[in-house]
N, C-alpha and C positions, 0 to 999 in steps of 0.2 A: 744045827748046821744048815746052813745057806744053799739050796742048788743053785748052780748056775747053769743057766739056757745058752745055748748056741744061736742068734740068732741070725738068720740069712736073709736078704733081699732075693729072694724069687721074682721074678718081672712079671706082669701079669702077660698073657699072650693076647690078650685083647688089645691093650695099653701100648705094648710094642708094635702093635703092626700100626694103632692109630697113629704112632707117632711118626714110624717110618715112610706110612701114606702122607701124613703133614711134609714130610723133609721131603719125597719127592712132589709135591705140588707146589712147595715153598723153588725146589729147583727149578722147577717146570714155566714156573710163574717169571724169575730171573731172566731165564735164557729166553725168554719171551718177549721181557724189557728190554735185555741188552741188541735183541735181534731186534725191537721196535728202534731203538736211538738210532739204528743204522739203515732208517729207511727215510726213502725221498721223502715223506710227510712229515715225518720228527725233523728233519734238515731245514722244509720250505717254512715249518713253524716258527723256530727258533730263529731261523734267517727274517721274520718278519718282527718277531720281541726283538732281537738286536734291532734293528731298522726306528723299531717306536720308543726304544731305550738312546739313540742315536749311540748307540756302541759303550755308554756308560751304567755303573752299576747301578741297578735302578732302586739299592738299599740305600749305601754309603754315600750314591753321588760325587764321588771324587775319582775311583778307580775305574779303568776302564773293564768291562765285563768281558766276563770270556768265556762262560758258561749260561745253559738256559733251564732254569732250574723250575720244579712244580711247588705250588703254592698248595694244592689239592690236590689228591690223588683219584677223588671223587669219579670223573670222568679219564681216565687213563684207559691211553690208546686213542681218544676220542675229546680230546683235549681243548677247551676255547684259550684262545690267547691270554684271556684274564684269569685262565688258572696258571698260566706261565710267566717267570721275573727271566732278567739278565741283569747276572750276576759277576761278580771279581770269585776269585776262588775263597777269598776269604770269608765274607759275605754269604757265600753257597754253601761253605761248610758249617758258621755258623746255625745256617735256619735248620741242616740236615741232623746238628747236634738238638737245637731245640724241638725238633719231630722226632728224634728219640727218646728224649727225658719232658717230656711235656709238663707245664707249672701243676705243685698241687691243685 
């Protein structure tokens, strides 16, 4: 005759709290970014990429941009203009799917 085991996932208690300290620094890190895009510096940057893109998308070239999107994240918060595009929405979203699924 065969026993059969019961078998349960127990969480490790190390594992959980690593994880829960990652989720709040991953929040922490967000509302960090979202409060940088809404300062006069993120503003006077992107006002200056629009300005050197002369308001078009600096991918497609056809559409006009209307977003200022990062090339690198390398220097965030502390940004050079040549880590910064201006973008169409299409275009922005694009590069943001390819920074998710990067080529094998």
């Amino acid at each position: 005759m065969v026993s059969q085991h019961s078998v349960s996932a127990v969480p490790c208690p190390t594992l959980v709290s690593e994880v829960v300290e990652d989720k709040r620094y991953q929040t922490k890190q967000q509302s960090e970014y979202l409060r940088y895009l809404q300062s006069q510096r993120w503003h006077t940057l992107a006002r200056a990429v629009r300005m050197r893109a002369k308001g078009k998308c600096e991918i497609c070239l056809r559409a006009d941009g209307e977003e200022c999107a990062h090339l690198t994240y390398d220097r965030i918060f502390n940004e050079l203009m040549t880590d910064l595009l201006w973008l169409c929405k299409k275009c922005h979203r694009e590069l943001d799917n390819a920074w998710e699924s990067p080529p094998d």
